[in-house]
N, C-alpha and C positions, 0 to 999 in steps of 0.2 A: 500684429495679430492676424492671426488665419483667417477666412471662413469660416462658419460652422459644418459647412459639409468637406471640409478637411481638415479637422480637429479629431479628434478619440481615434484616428487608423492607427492596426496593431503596433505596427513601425511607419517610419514617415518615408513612405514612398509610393511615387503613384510611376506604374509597368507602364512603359512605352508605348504606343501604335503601330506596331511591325508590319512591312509590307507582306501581304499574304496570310504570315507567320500569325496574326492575331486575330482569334476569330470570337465566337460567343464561347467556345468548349473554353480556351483561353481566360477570358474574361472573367467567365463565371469563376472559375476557380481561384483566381486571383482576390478577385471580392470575397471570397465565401471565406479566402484566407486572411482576410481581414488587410489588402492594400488595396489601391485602387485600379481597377482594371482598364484596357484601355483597347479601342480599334481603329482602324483609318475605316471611314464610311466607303472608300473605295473598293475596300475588299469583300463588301455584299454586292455582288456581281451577278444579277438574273439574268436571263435568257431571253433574246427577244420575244417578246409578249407574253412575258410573264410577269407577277406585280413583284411591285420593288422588293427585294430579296432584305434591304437594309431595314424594311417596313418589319418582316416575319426576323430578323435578327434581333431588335430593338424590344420586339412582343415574349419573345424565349427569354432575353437576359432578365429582363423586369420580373416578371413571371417566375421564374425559378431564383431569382435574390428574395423575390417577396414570400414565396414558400418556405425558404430557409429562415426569414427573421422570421418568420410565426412560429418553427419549429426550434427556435434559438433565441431569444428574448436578451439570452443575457450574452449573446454574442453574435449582432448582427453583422451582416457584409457592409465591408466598405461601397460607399458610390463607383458607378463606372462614368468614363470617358469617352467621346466620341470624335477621332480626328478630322478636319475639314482642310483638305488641302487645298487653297484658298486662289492658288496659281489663275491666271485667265484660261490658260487650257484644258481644264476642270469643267466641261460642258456640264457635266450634273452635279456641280454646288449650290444651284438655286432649288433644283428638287429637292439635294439632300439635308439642305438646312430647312426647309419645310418638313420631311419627316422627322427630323429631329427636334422640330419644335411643338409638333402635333405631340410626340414622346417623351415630352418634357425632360429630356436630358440635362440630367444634373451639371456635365462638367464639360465643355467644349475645348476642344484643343486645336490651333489653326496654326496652319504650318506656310511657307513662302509665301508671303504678303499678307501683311494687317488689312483688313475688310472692317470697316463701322457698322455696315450690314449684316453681319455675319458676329458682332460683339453683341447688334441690338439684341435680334433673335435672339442669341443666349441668353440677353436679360429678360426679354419678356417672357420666359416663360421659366423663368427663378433658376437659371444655372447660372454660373462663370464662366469666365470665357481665360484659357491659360494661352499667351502665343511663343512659341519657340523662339530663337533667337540666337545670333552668332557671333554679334557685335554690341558693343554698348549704343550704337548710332540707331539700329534696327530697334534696341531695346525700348528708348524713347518715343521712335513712330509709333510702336504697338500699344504703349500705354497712353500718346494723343489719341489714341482713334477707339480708347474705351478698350481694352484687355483689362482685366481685373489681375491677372500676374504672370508672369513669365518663366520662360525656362532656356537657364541660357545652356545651351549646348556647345559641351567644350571639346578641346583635343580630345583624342581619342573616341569619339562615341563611336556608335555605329551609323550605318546610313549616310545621311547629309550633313557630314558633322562639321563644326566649325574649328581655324586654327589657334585658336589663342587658348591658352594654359587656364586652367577654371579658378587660378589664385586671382588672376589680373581681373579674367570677365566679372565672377562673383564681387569683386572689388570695388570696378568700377559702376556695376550696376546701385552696388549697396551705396555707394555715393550718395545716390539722390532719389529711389527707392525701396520703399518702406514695406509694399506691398508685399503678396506671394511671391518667393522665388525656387526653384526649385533648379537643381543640378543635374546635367547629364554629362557623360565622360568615362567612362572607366569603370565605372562603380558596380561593383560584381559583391562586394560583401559586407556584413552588417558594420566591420569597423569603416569601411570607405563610405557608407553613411551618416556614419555618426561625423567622420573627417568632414563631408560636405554641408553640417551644420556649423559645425567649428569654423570654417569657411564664411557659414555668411548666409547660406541655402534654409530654407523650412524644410524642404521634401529630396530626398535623390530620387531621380527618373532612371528606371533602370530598363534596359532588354533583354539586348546581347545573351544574358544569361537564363532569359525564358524559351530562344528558341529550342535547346537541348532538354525541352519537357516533353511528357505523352501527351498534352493535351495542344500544341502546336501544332497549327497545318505545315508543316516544313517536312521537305523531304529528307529519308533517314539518313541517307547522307549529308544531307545538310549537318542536320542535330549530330553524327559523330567525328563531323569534320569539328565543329566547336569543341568537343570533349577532347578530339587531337590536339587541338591548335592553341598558340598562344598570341602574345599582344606583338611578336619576331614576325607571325605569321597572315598580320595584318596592314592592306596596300593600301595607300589613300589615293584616290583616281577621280578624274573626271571624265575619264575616255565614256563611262556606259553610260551617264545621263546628263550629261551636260555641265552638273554642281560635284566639287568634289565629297569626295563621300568614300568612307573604309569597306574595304571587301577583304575575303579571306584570300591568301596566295595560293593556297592549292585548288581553290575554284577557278583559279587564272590560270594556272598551269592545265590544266583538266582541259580547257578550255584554248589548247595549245598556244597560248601567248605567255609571252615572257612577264612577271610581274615587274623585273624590274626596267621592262622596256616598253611603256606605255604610251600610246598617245595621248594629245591633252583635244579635247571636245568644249566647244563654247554652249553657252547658258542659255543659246536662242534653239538647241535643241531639245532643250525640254518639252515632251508632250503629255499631258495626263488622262489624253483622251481617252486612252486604253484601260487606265487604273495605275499606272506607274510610265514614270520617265525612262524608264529600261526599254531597252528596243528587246524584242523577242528573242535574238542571234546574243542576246546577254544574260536569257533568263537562268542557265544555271550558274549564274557570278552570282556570289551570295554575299549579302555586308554580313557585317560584327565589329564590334568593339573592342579597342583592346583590353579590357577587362576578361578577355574570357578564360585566361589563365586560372581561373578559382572554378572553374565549371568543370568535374572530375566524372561527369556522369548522367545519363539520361535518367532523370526520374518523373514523379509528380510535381505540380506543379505546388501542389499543398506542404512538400517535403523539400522543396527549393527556400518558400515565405519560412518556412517552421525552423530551417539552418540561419536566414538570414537575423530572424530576429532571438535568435537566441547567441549570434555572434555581434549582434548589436548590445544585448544587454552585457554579455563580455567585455565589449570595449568597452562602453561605460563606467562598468564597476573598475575596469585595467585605467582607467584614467583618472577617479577618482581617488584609488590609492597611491597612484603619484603625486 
């Protein structure tokens, strides 16, 4: 059984935390289109002495969801999400889980390394707390240490993805829990979510396929390198942050290095002091997933949710008549 604050969404999917790429314009939209929206806390970045930028991000989202259910009753936003990359080089997760707990944030997402600190916090102040995950072994730490559900993230995602096929993780997760799980991997369209229920999954976590929206901080070539590229056109590397993780191949080529001649980078070079483990000399290497082969187009983010679930209730009814 779900939550309640993850029950009645249009389709069962709750949008990734993209680095950069996810902002409030993001967000909103995603909630308004009835999934659940999501951002990494890192990416409200003020300026030296100015108040926390995460503080005035958190005040717009709430704000402008809570305008929309009073003017829509009978079709509120889904919840949003707030990522806590939970790493020790993360100086500012003790501040940002304080604003997020002042903000009552519905749905916590914490990314490299399970925190009990950072599970409580979600609970005191009535959210859940969802933790990523790459292995079944990780999956177990996160639910000792108080995670309320998980999300295993399989081959192919974007970002920090992990290597195992999402039949086996889902598999072995469902093993022994019961709780939320939710899917990341590939999943670009409404039948590859209905597949990650059939699997084993409550929710699929998608991205990849929101940075090619108007409402993404992503540079335009970012977004129509994704409308070019396909799942041929994505490297898995750990040369730019330490963890491997998918990027596009013509952002490697761009970038005059060979994709397929990479160095490999160890784990103790992560830093997130900055807001990402990318060194600066990496910022135009850009992740994705290999699902972006269904992404045909720069649109709305409203007209991306409104194709997924109308090709979700497709697969549905195409499955029912078999």
């Amino acid at each position: 059984m779900l939550p309640p604050i993850l029950q009645n969404l249009r389709i069962p999917v709750v949008a990734s935390p993209m680095f950069i790429v996810s902002g409030p314009d993001l967000v909103i939209a995603q909630c308004k289109s009835g999934i659940v929206g999501s951002f990494p806390a890192l990416n409200a970045r003020e300026k030296d002495g100015e108040p926390p930028l995460l503080d005035a991000w958190l005040t717009r989202i709430a704000e402008e969801l809570d305008r929309h259910n009073q003017a829509n009753p009978d079709r509120p936003a889904a919840p949003f999400a707030v990522n806590q990359i939970v790493h020790r080089s993360n100086a500012r997760l003790e501040r940002d889980i304080e604003i997020c707990h002042r903000h009552k944030v519905p749905i916590w997402i914490t990314s490299l390394g399970a925190r009990v600190e950072v599970n409580e916090a979600a609970h005191d102040c009535g959210g859940i707390a969802l933790h990523d995950v790459i292995n079944n072994t990780f999956a177990r730490k996160a639910i000792e240490k108080g995670a309320d559900g998980l999300i295993a993230v399989a081959a192919g995602a974007g970002g920090h993805a992990g290597p195992q096929s999402p039949f086996a993780l889902v598999q072995e997760i469902r093993d022994w829990f019961e709780g939320p799980l939710l899917l990341s991997g590939a999943i670009a369209t409404g039948r590859a979510i209905l597949a990650a229920q059939v699997m084993g999954a409550d929710l699929a976590y998608i991205g990849s396929p929101f940075i090619a929206t108007n409402e993404a901080n992503a540079d335009a070539g970012y977004k129509q390198m994704i409308v070019e590229s396909g799942a041929m056109d994505i490297v898995t590397s750990s040369l730019f942050t330490g963890v491997s993780g998918n990027y596009l191949a013509p952002s490697i080529r761009n970038a005059g290095m060979d994709p397929a001649n990479l160095a490999e980078a160890d784990a103790s070079s992560m830093n997130f002091g900055s807001g990402s483990s990318k060194a600066k000399a990496w910022s135009q290497i850009w992740g994705a997933g290999q699902g972006i082969g269904a992404v045909r187009g720069i649109e709305p983010a409203t007209d991306r949710i409104d194709r997924l679930a109308e090709e979700y209730r497709a697969a549905k009814e195409a499955v029912s008549r078999r």
